[in-house]
N, CA, C and O atoms as a printed pandas DataFrame, in Angstrom:
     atom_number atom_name residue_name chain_id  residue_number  x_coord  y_coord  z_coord
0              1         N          UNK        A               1  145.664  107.870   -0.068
1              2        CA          UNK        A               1  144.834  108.258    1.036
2              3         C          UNK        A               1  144.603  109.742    0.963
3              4         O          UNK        A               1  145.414  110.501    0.432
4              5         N          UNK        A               2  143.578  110.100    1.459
5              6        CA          UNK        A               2  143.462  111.580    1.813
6              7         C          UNK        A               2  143.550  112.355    2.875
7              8         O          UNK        A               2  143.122  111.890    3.931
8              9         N          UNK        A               3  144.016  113.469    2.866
9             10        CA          UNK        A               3  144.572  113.918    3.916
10            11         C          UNK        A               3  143.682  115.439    3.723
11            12         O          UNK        A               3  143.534  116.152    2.731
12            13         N          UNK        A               4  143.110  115.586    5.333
13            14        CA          UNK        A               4  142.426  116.851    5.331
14            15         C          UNK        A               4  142.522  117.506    6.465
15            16         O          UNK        A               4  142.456  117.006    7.588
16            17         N          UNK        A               5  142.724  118.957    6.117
17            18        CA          UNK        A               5  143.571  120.114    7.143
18            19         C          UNK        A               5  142.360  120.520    7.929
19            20         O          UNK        A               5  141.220  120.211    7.582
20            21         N          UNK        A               6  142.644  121.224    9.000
21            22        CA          UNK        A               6  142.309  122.159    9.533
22            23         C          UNK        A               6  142.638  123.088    9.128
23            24         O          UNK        A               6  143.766  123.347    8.707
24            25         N          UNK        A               7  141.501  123.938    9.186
25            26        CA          UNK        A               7  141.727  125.813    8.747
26            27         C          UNK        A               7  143.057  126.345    9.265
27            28         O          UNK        A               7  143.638  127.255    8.672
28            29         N          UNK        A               8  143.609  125.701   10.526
29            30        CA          UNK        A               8  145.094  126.446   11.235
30            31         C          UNK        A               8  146.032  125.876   10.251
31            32         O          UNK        A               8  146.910  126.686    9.958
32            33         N          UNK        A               9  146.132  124.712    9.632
33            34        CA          UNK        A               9  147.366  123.550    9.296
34            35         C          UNK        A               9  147.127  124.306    7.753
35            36         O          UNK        A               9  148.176  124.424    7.120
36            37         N          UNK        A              10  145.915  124.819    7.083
37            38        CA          UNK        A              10  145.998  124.746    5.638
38            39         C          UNK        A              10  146.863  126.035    5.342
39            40         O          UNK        A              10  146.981  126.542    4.226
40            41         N          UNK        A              11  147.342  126.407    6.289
41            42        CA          UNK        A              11  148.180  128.018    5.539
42            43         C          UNK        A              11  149.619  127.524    4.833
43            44         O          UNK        A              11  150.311  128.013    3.939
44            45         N          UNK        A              12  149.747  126.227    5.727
45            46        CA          UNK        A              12  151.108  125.586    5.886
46            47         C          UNK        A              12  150.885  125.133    4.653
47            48         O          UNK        A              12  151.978  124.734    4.250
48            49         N          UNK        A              13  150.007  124.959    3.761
49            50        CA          UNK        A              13  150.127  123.879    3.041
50            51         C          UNK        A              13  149.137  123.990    1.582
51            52         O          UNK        A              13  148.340  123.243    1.015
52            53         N          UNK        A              14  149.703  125.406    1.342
53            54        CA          UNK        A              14  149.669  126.161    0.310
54            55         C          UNK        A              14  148.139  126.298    0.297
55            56         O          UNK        A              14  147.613  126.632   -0.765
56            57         N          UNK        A              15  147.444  126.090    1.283
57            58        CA          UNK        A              15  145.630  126.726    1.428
58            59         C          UNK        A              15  145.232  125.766    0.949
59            60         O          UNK        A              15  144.395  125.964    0.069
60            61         N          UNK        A              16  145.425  124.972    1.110
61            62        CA          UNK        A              16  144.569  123.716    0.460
62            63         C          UNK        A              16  144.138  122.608    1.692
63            64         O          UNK        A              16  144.915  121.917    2.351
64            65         N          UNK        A              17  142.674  122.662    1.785
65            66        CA          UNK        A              17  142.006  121.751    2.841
66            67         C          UNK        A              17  142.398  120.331    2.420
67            68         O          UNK        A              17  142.725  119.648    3.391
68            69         N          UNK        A              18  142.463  119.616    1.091
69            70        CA          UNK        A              18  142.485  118.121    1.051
70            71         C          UNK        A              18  143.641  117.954    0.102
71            72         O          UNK        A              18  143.734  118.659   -0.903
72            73         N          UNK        A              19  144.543  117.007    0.416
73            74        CA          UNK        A              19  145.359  116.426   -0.234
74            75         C          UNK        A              19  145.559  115.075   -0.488
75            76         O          UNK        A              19  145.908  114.402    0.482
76            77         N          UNK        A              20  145.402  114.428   -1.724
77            78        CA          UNK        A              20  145.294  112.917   -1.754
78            79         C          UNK        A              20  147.302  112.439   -1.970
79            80         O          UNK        A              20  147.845  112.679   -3.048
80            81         N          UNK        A              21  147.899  111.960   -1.099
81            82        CA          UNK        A              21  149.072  111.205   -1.114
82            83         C          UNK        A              21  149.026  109.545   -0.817
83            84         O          UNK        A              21  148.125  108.953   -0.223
84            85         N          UNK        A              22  149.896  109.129   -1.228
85            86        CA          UNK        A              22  150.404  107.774   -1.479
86            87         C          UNK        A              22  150.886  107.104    0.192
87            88         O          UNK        A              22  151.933  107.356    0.788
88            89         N          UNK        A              23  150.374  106.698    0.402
89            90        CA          UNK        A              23  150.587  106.160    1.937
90            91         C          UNK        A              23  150.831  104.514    2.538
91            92         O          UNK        A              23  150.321  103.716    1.752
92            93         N          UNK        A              24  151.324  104.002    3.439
93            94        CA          UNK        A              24  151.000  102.486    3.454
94            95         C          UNK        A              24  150.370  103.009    5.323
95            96         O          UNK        A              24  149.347  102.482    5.761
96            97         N          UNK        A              25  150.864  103.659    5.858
97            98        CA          UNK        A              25  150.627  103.941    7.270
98            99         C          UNK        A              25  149.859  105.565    7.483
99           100         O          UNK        A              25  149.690  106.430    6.623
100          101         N          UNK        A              26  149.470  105.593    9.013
101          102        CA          UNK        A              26  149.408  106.923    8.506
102          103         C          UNK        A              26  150.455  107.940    9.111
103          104         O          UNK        A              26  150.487  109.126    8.785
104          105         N          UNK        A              27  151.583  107.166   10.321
105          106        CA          UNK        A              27  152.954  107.996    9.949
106          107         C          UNK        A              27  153.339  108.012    8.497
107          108         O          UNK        A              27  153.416  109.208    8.215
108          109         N          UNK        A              28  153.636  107.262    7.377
109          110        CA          UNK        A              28  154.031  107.403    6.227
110          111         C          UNK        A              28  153.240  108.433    5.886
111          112         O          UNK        A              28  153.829  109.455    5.535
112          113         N          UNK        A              29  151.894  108.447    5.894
113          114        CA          UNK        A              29  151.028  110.037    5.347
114          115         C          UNK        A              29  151.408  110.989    5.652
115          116         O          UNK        A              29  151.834  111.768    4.800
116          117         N          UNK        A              30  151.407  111.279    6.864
117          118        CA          UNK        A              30  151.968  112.512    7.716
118          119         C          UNK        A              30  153.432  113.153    7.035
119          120         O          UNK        A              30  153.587  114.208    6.419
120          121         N          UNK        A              31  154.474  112.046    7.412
121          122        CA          UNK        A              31  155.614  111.761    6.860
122          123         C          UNK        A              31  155.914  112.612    5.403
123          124         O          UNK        A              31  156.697  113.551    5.256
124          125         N          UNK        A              32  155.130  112.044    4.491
125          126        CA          UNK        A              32  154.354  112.213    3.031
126          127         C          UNK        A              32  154.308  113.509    2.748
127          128         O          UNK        A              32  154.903  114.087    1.838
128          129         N          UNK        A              33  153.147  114.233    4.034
129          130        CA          UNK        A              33  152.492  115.797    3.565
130          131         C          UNK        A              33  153.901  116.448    4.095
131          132         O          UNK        A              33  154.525  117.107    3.263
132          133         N          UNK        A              34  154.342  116.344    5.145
133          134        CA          UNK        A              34  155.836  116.751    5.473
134          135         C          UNK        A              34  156.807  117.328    4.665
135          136         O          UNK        A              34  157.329  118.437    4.771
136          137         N          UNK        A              35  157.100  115.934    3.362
137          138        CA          UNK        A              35  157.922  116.332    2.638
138          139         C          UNK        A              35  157.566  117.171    1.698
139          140         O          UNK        A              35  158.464  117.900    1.277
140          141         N          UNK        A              36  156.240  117.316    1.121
141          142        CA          UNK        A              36  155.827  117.775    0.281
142          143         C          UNK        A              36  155.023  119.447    0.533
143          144         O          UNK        A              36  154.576  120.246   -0.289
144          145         N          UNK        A              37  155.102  119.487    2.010
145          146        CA          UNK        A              37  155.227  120.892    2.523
146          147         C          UNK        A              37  155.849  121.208    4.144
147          148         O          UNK        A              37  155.332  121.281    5.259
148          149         N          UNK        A              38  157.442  121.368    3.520
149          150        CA          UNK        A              38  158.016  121.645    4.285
150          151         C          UNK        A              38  157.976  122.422    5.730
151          152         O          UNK        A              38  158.870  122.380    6.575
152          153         N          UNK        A              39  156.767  123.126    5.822
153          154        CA          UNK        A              39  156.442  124.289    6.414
154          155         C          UNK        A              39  155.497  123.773    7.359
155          156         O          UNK        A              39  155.223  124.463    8.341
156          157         N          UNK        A              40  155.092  122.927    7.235
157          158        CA          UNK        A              40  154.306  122.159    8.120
158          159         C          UNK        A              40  154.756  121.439    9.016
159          160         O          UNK        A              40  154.135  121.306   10.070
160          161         N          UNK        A              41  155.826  120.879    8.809
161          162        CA          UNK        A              41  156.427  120.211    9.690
162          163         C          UNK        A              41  156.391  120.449   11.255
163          164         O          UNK        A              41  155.907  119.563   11.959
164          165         N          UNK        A              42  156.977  121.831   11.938
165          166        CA          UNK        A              42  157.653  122.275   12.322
166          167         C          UNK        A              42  156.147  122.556   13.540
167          168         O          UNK        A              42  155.964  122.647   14.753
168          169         N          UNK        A              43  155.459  122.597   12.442
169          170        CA          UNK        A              43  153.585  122.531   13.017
170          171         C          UNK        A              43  152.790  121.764   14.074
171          172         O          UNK        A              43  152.173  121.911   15.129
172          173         N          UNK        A              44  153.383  120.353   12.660
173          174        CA          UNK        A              44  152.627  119.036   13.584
174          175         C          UNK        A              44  153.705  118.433   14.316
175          176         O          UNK        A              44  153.400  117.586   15.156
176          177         N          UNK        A              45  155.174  118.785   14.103
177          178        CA          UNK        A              45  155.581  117.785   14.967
178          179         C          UNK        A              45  156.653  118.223   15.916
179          180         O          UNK        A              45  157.359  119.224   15.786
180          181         N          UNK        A              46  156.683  117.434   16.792
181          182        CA          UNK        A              46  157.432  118.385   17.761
182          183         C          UNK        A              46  159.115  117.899   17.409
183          184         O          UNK        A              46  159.207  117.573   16.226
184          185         N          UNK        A              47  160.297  117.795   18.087
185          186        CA          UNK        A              47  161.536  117.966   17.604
186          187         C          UNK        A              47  162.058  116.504   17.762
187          188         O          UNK        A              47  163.164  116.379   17.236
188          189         N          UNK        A              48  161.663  115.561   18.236
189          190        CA          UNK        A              48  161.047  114.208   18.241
190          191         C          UNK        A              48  160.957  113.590   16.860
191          192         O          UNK        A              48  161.521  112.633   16.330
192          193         N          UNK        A              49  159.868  114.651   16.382
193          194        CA          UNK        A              49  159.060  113.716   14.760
194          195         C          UNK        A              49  157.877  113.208   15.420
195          196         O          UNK        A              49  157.138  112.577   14.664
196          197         N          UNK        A              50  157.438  113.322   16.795
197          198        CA          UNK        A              50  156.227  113.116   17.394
198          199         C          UNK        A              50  155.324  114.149   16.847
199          200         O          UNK        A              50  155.587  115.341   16.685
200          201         N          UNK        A              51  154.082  113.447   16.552
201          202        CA          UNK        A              51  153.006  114.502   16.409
202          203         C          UNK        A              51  152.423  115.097   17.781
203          204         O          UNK        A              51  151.949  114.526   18.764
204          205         N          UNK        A              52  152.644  116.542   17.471
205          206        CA          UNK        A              52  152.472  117.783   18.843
206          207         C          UNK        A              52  150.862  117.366   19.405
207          208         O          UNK        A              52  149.949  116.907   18.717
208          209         N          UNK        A              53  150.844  117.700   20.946
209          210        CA          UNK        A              53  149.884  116.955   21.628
210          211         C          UNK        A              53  148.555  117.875   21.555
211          212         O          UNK        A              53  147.503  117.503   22.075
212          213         N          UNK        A              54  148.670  118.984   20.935
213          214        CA          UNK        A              54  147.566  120.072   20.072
214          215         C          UNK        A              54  146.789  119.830   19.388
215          216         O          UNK        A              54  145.695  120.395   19.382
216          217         N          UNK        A              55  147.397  118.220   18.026
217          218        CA          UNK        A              55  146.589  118.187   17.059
218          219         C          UNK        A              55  146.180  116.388   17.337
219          220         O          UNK        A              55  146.551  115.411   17.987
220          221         N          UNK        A              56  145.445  116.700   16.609
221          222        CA          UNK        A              56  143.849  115.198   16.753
222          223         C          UNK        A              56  144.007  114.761   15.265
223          224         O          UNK        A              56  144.088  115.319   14.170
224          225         N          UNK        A              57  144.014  113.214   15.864
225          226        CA          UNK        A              57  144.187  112.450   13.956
226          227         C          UNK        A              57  142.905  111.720   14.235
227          228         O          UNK        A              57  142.574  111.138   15.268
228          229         N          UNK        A              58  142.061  111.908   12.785
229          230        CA          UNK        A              58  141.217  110.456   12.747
230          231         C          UNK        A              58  141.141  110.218   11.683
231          232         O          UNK        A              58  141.013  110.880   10.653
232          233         N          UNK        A              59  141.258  108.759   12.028
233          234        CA          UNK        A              59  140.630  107.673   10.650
234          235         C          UNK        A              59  139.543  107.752    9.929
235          236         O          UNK        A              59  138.635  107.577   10.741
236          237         N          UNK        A              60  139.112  107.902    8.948
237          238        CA          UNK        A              60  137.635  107.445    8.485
238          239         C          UNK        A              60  136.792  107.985    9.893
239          240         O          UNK        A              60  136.203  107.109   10.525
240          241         N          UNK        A              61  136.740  108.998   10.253
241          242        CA          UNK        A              61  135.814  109.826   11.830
242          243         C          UNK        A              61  136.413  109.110   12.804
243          244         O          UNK        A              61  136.157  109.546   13.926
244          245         N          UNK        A              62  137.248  107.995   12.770
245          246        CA          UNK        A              62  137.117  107.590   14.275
246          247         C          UNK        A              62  138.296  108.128   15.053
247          248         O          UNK        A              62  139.295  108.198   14.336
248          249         N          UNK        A              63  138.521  108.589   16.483
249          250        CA          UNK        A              63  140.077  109.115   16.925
250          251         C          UNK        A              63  141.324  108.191   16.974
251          252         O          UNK        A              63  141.215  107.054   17.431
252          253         N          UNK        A              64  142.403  108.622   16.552
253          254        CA          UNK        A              64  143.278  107.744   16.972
254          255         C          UNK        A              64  144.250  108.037   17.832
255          256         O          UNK        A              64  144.817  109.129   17.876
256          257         N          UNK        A              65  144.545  106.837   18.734
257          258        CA          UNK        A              65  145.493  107.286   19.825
258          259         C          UNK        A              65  147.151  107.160   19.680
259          260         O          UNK        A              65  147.498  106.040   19.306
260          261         N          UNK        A              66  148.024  107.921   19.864
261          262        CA          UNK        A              66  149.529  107.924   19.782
262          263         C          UNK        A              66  149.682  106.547   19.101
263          264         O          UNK        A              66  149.528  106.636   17.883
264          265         N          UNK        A              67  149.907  105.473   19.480
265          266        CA          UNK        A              67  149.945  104.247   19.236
266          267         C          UNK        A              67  149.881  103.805   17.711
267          268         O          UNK        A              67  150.580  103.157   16.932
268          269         N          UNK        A              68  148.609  104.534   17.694
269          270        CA          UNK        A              68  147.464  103.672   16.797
270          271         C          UNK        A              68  148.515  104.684   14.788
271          272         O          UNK        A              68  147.912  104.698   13.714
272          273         N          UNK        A              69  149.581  105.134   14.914
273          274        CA          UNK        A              69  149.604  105.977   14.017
274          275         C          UNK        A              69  150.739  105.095   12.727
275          276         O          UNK        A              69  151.267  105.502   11.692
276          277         N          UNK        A              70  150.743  103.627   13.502
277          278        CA          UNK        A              70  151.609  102.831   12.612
278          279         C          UNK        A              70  150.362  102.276   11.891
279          280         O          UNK        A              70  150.798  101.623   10.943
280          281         N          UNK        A              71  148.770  102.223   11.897
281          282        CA          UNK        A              71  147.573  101.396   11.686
282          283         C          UNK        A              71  148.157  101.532    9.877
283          284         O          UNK        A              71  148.744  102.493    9.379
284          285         N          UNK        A              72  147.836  100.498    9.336
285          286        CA          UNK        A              72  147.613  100.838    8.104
286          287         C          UNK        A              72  146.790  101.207    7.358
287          288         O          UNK        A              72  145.757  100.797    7.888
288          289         N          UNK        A              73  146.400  101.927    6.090
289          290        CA          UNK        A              73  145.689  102.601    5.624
290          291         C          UNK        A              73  145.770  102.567    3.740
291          292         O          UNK        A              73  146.695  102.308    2.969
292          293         N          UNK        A              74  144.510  102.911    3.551
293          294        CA          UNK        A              74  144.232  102.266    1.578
294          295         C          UNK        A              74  144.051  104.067    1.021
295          296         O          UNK        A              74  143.937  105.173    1.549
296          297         N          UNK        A              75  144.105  103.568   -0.140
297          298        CA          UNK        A              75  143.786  105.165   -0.468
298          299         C          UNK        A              75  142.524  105.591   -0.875
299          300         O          UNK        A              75  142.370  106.434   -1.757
300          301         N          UNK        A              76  141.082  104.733    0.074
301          302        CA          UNK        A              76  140.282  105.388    0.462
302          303         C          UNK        A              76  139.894  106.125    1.468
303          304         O          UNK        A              76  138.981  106.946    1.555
304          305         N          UNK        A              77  140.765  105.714    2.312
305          306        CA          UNK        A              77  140.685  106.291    3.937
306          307         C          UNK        A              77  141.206  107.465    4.064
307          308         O          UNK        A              77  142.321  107.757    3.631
308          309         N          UNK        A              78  140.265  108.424    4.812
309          310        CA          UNK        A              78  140.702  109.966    5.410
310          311         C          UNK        A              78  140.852  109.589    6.678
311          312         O          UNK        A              78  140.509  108.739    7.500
312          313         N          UNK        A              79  141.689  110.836    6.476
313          314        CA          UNK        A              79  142.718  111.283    7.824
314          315         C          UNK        A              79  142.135  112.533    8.361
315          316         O          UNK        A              79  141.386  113.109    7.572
316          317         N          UNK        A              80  142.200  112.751    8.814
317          318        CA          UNK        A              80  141.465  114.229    9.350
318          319         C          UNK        A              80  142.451  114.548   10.550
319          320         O          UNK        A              80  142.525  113.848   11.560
320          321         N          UNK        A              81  143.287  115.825   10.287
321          322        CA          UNK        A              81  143.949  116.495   11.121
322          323         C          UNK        A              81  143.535  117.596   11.908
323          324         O          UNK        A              81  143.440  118.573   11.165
324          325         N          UNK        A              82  143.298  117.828   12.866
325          326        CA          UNK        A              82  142.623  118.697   13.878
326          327         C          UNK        A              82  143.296  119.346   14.590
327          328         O          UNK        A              82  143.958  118.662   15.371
328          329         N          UNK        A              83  143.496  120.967   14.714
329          330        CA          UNK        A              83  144.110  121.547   16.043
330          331         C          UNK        A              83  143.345  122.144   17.206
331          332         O          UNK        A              83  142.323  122.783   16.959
332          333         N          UNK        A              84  143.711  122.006   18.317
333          334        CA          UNK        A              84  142.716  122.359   19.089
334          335         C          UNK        A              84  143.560  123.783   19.096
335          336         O          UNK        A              84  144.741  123.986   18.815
336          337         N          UNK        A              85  142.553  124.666   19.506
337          338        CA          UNK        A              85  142.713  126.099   19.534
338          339         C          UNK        A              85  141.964  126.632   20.773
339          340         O          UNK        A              85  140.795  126.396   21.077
340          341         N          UNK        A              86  143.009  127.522   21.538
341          342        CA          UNK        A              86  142.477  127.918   22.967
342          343         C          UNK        A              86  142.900  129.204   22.844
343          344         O          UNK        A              86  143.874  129.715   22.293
344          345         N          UNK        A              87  141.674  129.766   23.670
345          346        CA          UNK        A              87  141.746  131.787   23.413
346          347         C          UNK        A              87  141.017  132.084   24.701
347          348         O          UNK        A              87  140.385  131.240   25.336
348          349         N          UNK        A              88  141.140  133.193   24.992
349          350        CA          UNK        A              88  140.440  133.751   25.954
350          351         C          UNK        A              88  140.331  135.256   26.348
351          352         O          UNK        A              88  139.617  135.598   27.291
């Protein structure tokens, strides 16, 4: 599957917007980019192993909700990780 950052998440993850990993879920993806950049972790997930309520997952464009993060997934399907970012 592929996995694609947000401009905030790609610093974590040696600057690289897309990463293709081996997945059956897309906790296992997540899981996946985790191990393989440690530095991220700490990012997306809160102390749980919950993904932090900041960032936005979608499937192939569509959103997915808390729930939905056991869905299974092929390794054509993108993931798209999103942070929302607030300034003022």
């Amino acid at each position: 599957m592929n996995i694609v950052l947000s401009g905030v998440l790609q610093k974590h993850a040696q600057y690289q917007r897309e990463h293709s990993l081996p997945a059956e879920t897309v906790r296992e993806a997540i899981e996946t980019l985790v191990e393989r950049f440690p530095a991220i972790g700490s990012v997306l997930l809160d102390s749980g192993g919950q993904l932090r309520k900041v960032h936005r997952l979608f499937l192939n464009g569509q959103q997915l909700s808390s729930e939905q993060v056991t869905s299974p997934v092929t390794d054509a399907d993108r993931l798209e990780i999103l942070t929302a970012i607030a300034g003022g």
